[in-house]
N, C-alpha and C positions, 0 to 999 in steps of 0.2 A: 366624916360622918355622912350616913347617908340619906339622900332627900328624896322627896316622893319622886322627881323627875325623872330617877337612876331608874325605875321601873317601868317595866310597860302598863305594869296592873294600875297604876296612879289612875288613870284617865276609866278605869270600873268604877274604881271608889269614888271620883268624882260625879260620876252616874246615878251609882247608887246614892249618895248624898243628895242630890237633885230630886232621884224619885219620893226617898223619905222625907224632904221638904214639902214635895205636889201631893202625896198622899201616904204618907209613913202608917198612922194612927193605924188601921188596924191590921197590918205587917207587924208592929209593935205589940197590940192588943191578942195576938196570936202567938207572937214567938215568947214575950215576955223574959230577956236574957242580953247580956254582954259578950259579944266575942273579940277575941283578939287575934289578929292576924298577920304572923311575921313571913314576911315575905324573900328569900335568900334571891340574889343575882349576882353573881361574882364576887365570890367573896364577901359582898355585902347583905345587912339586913334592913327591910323596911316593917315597920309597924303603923298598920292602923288598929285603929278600935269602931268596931263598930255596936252601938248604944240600940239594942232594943228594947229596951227595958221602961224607956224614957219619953213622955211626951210622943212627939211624933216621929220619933230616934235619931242620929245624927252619927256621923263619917268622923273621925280624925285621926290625922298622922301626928303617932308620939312615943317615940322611941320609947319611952318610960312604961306606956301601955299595959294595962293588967286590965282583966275578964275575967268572966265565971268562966267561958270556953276559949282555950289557946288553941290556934290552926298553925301550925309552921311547913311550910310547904315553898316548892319552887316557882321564881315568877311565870316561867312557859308552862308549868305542870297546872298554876291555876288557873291559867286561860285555857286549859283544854279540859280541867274540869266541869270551866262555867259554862265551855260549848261543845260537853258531850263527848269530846272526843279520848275523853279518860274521864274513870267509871270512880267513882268516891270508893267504894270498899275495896278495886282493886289500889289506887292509889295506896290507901291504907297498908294493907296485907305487905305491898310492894318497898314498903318505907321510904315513898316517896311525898306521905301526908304523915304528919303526924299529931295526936290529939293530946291534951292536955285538959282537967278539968271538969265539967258536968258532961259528960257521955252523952246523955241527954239529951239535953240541949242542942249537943253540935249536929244532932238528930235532926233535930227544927231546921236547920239552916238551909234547906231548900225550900225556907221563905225566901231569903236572901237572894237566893241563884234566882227565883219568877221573879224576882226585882229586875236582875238585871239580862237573862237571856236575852228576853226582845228586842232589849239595846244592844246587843253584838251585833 
């Protein structure tokens, strides 16, 4: 089974937990929504959830993980999405992203990404 460690992206989501801790409220008060993000690296998969929906939102790794918006994407592909250096609709088009869920929503999610660029 596989654990947040197997991933590079663990140590984002750890990030981003910490920011929506210091200041989540109105990241949350903005996106208003649940994602979920399965993350493949050799053969294996990681899932977090990430809760904007909630309070001041919150991070967690769980395999079992359900959203209103699913992300499945590769763990190198989403580090170069979070820093620019791969573009979200080509991802997409490329089926190197793929989405699942309120369309919408996963709109929103460059509340997310200003969460965590600065920290790259």
């Amino acid at each position: 089974m596989a654990q947040p460690k197997d991933f590079r992206v663990s140590v984002l989501f750890e990030i981003l937990e910490g920011q929506l801790k210091q200041s989540g409220k109105p990241f949350v008060d903005k996106v208003k929504g649940t994602f979920c993000f399965k993350i493949k690296k050799d053969g294996k998969m990681g899932v977090w959830v990430v809760d904007m929906k909630n309070g001041s939102g919150s991070v967690k790794y769980d395999p079992k993980g359900k959203a209103e918006v699913t992300i499945t994407i590769d763990d190198e592909d989403f580090i170069k999405l979070l820093t620019n250096e791969l573009n979200p609709q080509q991802a997409f088009f490329q089926g190197k992203m793929k989405l699942a869920g309120n369309l919408g929503l996963a709109m929103r999610m460059k509340a997310l990404e200003s969460q965590l660029r600065p920290k790259l």
